[in-house]
C-alpha positions, 0 to 999 in steps of 0.5 A: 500500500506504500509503494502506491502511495509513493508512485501517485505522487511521482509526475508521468510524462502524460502529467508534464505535457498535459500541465505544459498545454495547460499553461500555454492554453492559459497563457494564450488566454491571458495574451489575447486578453491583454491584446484585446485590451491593448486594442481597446486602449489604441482605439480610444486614444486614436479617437480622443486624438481625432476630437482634438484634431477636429477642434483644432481645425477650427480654431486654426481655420477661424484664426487664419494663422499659417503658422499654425495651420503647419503643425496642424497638417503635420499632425493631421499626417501622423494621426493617418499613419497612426490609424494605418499602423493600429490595423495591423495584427502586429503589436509592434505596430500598434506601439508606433501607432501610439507613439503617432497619435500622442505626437499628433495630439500634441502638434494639435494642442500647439497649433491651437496655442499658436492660433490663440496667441495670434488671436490675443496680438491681433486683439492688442493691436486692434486695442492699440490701433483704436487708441492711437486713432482717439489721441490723432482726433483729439491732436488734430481737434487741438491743433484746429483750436487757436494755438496756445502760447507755449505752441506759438513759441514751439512753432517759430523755433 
């Protein structure tokens, strides 16, 4: 009765490869789990890349600024090519396509930024340009009065 004891603890070689196939079964589980995550992942940063794009496109339109329309057009490239590279099988792909679409985010962003700097100079120079248009109507109003005597003075010098 001991020796039997003994032997059912001892592994078989039909236990190793049905323990083995158990693992490799459990891990492909897992890997596609985490694949389908990863995917999942991608997706949703492709998309919110593509809000911010959209939303950039028309601040950078309306502003009407080159300079931001040139990183916004680059941005507009590599989320292409991000979204090209996200429908390949091959994970690898789908980390350059991550890489892709957080640096056209990031072009996005800063067209933006530059749209909304120009938008503010254009607003000072409006402000400046309306101010300096009052202090000429009140220097030429002064100047159709009768000259004071200090200007006289200044004149004949």
């Amino acid at each position: 009765m001991d020796m039997d004891r003994s032997r059912a603890h001892i592994p078989t070689p039909r236990f190793h490869f049905v323990w083995a196939a158990a693992v490799c079964l459990l891990t492909l589980c897992f890997a596609n789990d985490a694949m389908a995550q990863d995917r999942d992942r991608l997706r949703n940063e492709l998309e919110t890349t593509q809000r911010i794009l959209e939303r950039a496109r028309d601040v950078v339109q309306e502003s009407g600024s080159p300079r931001a329309a040139e990183p916004l057009m680059i941005a507009a490239r590599l989320q292409e090519q991000a979204i090209q590279l996200a429908q390949s099988d091959r994970p690898r792909d789908w980390l350059q396509s991550f890489e892709r679409t957080k640096q056209a985010r990031k072009l996005a962003q800063q067209a933006m930024s530059v749209a909304a700097q120009q938008a503010q100079l254009e607003k000072r120079a409006q402000q400046e340009i309306f101010r300096l248009e009052q202090l000429l109507d009140r220097l030429a109003d002064a100047a159709d009065s009768a000259p004071s005597e200090r200007a006289q003075q200044l004149m004949e010098m």
